[in-house]
N, CA, C and O atoms as CSV, one atom per row, in Angstrom:
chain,resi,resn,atom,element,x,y,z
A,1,UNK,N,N,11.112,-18.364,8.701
A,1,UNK,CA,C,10.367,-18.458,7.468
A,1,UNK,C,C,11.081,-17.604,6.413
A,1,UNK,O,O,11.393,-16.470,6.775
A,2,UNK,N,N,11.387,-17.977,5.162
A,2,UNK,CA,C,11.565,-17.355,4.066
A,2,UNK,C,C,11.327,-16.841,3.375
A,2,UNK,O,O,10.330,-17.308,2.825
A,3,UNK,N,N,11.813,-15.622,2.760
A,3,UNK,CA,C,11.002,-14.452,1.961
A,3,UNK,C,C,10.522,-15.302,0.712
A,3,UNK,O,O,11.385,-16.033,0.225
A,4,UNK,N,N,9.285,-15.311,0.134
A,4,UNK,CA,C,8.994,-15.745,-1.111
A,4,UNK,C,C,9.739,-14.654,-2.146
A,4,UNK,O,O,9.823,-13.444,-1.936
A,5,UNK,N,N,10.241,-15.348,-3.276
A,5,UNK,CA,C,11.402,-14.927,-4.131
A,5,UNK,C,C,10.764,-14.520,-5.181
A,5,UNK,O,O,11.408,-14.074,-6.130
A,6,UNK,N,N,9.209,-14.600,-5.225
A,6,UNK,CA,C,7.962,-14.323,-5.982
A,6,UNK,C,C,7.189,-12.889,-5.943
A,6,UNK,O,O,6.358,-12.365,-6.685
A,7,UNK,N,N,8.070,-12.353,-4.314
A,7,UNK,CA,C,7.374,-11.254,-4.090
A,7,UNK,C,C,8.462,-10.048,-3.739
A,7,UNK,O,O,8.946,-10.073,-2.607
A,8,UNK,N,N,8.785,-9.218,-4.456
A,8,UNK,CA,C,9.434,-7.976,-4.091
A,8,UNK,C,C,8.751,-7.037,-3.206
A,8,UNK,O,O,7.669,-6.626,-3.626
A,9,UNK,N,N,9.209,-6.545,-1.901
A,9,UNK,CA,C,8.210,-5.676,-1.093
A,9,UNK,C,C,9.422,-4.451,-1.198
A,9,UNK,O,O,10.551,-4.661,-1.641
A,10,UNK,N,N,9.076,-3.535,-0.844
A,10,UNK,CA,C,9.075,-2.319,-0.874
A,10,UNK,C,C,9.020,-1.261,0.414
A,10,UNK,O,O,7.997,-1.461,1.070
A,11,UNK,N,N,9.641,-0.457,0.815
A,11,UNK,CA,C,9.399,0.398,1.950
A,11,UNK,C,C,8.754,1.628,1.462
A,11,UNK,O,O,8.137,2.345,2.250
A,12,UNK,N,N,8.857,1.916,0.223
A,12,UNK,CA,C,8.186,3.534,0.082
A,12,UNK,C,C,7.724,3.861,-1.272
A,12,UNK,O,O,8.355,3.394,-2.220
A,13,UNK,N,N,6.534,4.725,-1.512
A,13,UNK,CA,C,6.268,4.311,-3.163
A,13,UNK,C,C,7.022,5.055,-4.190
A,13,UNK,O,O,6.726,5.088,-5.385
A,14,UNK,N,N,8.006,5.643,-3.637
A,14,UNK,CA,C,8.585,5.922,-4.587
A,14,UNK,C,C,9.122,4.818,-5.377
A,14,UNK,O,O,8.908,4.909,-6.586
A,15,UNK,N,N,9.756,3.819,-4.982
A,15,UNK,CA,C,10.780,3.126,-5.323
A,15,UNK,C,C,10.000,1.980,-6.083
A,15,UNK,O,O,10.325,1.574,-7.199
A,16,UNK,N,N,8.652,1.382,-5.153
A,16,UNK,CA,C,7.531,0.839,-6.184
A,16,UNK,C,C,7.251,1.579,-7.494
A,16,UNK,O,O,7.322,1.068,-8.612
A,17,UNK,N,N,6.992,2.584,-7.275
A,17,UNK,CA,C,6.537,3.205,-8.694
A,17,UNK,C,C,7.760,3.112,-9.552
A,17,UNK,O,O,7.395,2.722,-10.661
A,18,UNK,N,N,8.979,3.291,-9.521
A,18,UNK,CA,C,10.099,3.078,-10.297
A,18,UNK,C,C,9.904,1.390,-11.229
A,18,UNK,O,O,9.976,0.980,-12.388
A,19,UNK,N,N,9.691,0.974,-10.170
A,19,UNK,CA,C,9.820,-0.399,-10.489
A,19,UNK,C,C,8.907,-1.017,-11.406
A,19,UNK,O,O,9.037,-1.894,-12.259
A,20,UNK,N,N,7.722,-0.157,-10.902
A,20,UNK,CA,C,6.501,-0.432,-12.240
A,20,UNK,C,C,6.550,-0.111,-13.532
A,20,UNK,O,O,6.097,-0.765,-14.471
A,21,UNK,N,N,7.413,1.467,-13.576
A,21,UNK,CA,C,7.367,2.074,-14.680
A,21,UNK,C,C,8.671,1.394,-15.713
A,21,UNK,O,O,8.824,1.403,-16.935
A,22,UNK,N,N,9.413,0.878,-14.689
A,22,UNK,CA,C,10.760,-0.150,-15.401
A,22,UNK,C,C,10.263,-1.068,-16.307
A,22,UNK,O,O,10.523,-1.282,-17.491
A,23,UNK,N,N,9.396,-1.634,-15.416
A,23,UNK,CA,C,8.919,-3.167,-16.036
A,23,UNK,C,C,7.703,-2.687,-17.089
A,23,UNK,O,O,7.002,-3.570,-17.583
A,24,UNK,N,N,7.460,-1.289,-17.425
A,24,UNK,CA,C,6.473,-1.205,-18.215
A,24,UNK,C,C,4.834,-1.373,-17.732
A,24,UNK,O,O,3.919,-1.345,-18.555
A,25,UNK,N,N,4.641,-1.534,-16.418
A,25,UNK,CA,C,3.579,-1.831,-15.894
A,25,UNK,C,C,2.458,-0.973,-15.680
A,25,UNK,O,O,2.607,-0.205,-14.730
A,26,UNK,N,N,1.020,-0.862,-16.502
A,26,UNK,CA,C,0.186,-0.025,-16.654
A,26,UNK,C,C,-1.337,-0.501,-15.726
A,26,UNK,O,O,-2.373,0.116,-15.974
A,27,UNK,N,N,-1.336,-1.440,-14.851
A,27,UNK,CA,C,-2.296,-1.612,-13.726
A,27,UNK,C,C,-1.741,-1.875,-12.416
A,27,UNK,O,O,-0.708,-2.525,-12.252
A,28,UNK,N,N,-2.142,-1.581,-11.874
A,28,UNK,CA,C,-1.883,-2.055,-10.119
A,28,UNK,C,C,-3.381,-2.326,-9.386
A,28,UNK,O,O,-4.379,-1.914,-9.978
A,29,UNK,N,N,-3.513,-2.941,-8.242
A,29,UNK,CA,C,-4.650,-3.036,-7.153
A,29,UNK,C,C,-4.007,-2.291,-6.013
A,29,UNK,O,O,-2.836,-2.340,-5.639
A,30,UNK,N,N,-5.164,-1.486,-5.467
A,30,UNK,CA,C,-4.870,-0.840,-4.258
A,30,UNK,C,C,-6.177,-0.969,-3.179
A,30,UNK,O,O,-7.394,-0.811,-3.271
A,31,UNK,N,N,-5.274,-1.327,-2.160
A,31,UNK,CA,C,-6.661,-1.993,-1.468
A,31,UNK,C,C,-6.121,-0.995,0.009
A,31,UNK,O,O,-5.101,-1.184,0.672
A,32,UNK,N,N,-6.664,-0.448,0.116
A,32,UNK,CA,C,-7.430,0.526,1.305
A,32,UNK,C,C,-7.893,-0.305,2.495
A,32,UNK,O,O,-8.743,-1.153,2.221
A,33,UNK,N,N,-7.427,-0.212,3.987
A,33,UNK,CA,C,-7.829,-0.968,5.203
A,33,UNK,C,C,-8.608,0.137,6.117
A,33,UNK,O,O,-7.685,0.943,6.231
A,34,UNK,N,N,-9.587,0.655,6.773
A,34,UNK,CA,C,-9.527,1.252,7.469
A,34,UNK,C,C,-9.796,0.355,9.193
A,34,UNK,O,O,-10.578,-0.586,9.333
A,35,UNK,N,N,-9.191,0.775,9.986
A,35,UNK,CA,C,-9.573,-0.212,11.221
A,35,UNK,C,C,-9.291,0.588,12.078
A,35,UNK,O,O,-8.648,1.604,11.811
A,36,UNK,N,N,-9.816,0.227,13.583
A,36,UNK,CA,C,-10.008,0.842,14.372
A,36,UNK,C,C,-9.199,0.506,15.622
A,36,UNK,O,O,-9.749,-0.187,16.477
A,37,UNK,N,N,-7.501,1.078,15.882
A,37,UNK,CA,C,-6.803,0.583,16.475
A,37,UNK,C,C,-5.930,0.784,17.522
A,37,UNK,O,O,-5.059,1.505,17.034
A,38,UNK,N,N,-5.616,0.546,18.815
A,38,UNK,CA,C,-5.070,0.638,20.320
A,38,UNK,C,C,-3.716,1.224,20.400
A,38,UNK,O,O,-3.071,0.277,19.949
A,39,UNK,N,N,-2.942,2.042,20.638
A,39,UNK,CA,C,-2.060,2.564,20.228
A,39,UNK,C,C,-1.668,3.262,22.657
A,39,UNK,O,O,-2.406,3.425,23.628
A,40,UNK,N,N,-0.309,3.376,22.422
A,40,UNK,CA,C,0.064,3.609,23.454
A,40,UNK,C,C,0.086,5.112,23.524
A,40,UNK,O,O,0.580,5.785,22.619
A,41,UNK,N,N,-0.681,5.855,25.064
A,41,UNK,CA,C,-0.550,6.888,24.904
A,41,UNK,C,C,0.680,7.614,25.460
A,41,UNK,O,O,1.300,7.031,26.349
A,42,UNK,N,N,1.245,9.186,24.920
A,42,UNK,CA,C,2.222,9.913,25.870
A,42,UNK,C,C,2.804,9.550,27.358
A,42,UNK,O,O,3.967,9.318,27.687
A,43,UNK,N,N,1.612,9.578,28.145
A,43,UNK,CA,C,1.559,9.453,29.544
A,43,UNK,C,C,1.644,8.226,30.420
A,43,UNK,O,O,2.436,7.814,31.267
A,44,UNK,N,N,0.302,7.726,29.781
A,44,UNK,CA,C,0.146,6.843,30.446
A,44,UNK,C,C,-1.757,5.981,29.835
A,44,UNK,O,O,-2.740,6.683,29.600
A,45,UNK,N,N,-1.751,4.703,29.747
A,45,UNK,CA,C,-2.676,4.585,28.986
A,45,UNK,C,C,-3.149,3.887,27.952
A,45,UNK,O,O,-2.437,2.920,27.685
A,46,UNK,N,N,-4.212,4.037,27.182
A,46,UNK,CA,C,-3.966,3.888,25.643
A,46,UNK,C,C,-5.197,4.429,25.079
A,46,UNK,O,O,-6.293,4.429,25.639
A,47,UNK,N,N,-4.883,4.954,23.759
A,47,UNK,CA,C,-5.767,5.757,23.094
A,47,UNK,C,C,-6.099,4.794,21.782
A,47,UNK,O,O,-5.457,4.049,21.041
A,48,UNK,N,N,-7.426,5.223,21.921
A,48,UNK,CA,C,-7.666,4.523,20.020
A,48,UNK,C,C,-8.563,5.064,19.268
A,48,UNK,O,O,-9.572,5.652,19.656
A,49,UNK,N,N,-8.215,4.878,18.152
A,49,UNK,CA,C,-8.365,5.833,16.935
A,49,UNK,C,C,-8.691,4.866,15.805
A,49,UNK,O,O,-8.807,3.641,15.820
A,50,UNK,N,N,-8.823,5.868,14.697
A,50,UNK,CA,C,-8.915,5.005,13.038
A,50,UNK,C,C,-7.141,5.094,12.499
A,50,UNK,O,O,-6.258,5.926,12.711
A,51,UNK,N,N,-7.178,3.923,11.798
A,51,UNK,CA,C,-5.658,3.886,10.802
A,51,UNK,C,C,-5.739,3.213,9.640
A,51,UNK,O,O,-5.849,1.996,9.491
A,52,UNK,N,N,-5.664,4.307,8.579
A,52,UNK,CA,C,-5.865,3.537,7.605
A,52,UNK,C,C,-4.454,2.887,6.805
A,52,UNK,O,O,-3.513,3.675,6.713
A,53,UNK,N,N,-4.266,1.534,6.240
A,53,UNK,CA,C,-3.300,1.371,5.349
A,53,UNK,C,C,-4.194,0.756,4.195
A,53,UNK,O,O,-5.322,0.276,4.083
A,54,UNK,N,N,-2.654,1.131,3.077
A,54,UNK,CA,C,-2.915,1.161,1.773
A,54,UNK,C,C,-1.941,0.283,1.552
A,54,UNK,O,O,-0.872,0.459,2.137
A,55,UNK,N,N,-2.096,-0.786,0.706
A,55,UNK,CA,C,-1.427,-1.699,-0.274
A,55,UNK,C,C,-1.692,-1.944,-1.272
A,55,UNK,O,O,-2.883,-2.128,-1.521
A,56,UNK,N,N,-0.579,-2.074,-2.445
A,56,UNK,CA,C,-0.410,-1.724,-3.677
A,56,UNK,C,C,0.270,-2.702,-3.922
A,56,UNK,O,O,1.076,-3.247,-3.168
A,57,UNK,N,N,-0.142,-3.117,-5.485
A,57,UNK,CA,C,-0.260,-4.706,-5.550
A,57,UNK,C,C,0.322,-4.164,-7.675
A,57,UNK,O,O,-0.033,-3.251,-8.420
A,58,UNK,N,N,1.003,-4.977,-7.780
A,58,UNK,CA,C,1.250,-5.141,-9.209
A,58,UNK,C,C,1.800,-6.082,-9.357
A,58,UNK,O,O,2.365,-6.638,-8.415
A,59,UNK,N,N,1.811,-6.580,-10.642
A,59,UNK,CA,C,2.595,-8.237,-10.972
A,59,UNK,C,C,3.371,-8.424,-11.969
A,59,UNK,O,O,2.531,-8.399,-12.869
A,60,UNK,N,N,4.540,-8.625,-12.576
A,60,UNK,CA,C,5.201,-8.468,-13.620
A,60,UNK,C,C,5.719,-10.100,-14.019
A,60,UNK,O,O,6.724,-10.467,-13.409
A,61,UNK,N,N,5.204,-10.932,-14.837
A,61,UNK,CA,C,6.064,-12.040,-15.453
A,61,UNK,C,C,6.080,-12.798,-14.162
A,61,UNK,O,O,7.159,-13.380,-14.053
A,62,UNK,N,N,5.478,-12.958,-13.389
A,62,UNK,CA,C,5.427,-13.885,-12.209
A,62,UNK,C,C,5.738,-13.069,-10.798
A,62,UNK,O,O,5.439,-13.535,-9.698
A,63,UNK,N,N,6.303,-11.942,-10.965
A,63,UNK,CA,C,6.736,-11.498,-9.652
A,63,UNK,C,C,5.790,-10.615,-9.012
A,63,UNK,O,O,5.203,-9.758,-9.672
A,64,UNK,N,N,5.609,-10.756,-7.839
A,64,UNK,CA,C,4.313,-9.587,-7.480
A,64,UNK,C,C,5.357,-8.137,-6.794
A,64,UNK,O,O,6.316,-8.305,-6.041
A,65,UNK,N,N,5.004,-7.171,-7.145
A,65,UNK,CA,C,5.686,-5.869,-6.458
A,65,UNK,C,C,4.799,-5.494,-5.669
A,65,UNK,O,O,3.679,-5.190,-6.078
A,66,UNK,N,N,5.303,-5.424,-3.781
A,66,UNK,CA,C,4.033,-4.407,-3.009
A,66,UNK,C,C,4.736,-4.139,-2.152
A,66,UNK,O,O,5.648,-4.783,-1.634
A,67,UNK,N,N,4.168,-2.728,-1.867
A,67,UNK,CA,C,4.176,-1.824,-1.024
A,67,UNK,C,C,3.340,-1.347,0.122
A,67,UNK,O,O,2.191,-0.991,-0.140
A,68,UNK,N,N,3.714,-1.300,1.214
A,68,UNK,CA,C,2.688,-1.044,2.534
A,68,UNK,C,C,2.466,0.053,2.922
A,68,UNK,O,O,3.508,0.516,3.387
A,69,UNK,N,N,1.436,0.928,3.004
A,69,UNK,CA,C,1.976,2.713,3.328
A,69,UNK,C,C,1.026,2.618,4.134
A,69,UNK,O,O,-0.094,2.246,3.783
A,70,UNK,N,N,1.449,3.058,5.768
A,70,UNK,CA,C,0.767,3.376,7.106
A,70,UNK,C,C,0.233,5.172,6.809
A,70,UNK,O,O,0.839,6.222,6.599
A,71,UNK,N,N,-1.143,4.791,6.929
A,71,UNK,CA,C,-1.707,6.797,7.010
A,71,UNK,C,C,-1.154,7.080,5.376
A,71,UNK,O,O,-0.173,7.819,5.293
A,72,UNK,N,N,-1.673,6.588,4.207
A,72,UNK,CA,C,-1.413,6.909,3.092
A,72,UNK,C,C,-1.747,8.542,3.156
A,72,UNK,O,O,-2.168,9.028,4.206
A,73,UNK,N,N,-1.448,9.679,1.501
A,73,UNK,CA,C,-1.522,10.753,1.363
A,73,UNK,C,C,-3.254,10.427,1.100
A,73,UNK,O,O,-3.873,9.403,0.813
A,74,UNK,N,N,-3.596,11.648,1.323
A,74,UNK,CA,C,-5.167,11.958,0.896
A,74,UNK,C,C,-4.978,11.821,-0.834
A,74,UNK,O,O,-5.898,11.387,-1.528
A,75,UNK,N,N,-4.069,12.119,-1.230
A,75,UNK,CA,C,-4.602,12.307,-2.609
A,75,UNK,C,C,-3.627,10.542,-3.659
A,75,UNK,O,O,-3.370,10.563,-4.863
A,76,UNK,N,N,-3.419,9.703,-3.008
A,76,UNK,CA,C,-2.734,8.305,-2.928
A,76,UNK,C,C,-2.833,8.245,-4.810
A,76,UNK,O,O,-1.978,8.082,-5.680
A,77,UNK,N,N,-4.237,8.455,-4.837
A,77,UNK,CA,C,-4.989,7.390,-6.091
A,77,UNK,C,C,-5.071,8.484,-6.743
A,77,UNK,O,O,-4.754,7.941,-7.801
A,78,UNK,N,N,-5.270,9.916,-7.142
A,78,UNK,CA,C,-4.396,10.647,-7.685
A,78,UNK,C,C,-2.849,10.514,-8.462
A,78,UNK,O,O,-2.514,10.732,-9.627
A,79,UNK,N,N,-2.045,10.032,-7.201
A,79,UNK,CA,C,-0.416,10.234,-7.536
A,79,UNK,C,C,-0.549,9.186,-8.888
A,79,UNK,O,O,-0.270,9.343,-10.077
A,80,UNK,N,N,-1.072,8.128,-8.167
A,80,UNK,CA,C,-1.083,6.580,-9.136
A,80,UNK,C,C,-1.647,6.727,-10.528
A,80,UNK,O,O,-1.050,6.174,-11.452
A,81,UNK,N,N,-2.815,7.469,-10.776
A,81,UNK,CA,C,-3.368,7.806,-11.933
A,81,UNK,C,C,-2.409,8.430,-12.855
A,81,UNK,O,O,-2.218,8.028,-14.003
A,82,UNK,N,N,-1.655,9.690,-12.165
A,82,UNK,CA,C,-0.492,10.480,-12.707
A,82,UNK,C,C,0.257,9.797,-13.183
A,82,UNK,O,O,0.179,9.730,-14.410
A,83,UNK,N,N,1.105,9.137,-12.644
A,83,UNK,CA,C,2.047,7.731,-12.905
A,83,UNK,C,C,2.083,7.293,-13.719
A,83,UNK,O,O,3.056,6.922,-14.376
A,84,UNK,N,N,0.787,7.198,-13.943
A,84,UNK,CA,C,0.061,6.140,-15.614
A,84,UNK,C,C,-0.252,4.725,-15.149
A,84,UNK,O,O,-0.158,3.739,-15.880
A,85,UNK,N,N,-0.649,4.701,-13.816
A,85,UNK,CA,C,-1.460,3.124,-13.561
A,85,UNK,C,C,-2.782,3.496,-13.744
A,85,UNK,O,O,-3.320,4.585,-13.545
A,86,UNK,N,N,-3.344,2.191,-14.247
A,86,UNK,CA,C,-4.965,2.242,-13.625
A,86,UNK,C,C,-5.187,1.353,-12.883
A,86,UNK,O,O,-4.741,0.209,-12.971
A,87,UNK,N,N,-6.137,1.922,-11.805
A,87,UNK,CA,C,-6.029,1.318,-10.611
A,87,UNK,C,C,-7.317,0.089,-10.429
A,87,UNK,O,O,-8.354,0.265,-11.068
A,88,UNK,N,N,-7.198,-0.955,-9.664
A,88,UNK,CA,C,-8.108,-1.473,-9.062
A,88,UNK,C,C,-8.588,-1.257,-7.316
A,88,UNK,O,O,-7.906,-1.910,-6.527
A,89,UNK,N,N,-9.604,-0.466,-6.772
A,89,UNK,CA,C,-9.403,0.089,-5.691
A,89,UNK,C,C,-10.302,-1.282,-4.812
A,89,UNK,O,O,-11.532,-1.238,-4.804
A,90,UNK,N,N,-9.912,-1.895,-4.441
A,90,UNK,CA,C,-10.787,-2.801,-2.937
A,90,UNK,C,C,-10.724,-1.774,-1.462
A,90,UNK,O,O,-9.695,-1.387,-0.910
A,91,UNK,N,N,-11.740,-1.569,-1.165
A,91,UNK,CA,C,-12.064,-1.067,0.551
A,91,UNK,C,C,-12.120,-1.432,1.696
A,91,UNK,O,O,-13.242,-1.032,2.004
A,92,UNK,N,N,-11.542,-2.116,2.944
A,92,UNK,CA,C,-11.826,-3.005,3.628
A,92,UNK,C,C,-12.473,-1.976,4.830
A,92,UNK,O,O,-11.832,-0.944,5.032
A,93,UNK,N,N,-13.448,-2.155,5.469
A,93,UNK,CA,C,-13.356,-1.377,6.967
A,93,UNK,C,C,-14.302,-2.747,8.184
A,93,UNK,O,O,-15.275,-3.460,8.432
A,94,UNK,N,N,-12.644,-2.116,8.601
A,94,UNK,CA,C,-12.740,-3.424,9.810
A,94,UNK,C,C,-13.330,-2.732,11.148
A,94,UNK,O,O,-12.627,-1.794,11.523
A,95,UNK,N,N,-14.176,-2.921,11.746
A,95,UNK,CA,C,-14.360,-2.359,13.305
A,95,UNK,C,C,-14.268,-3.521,14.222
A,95,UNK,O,O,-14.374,-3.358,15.438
């Protein structure tokens, strides 16, 4: 399957946020997952826990810019405000 040529993704927000502030871009959506998920333990096993991800969503002239951040910072929507986005926040919590 082929990358849509519509969507620029991103590994880290630094490099998103560059990209926003390039293109002049003053909103983004950030949509928050929390879920409850199976993870392999040290030993032997498996442990499960909460994990939250965060995706960050902006659109410039047709192209969408996003970014995936596993265990975002506590203070995420802070940094973004700083930045000079305003945000749209969606919440998902999956159990």
């Amino acid at each position: 399957m082929s990358e849509d040529p519509r969507t620029r993704r991103f590994d880290a927000l630094g490099p998103w946020l560059e990209a926003c502030r390039a293109a002049g871009l003053a909103h983004a959506v950030l949509r928050t997952t929390d879920e409850i998920r199976a993870e392999p333990a040290k030993e032997r096993g498996v442990t499960v826990g909460p994990v939250r991800r965060a995706t960050l969503l902006a659109y410039d002239q047709g192209v969408l810019l996003r970014v995936v951040l596993d265990d975002p910072p506590a203070d995420l929507g802070g940094q973004l405000r700083d930045a000079g986005l305003t945000l749209r926040v969606v919440v998902d919590h999956l159990g």
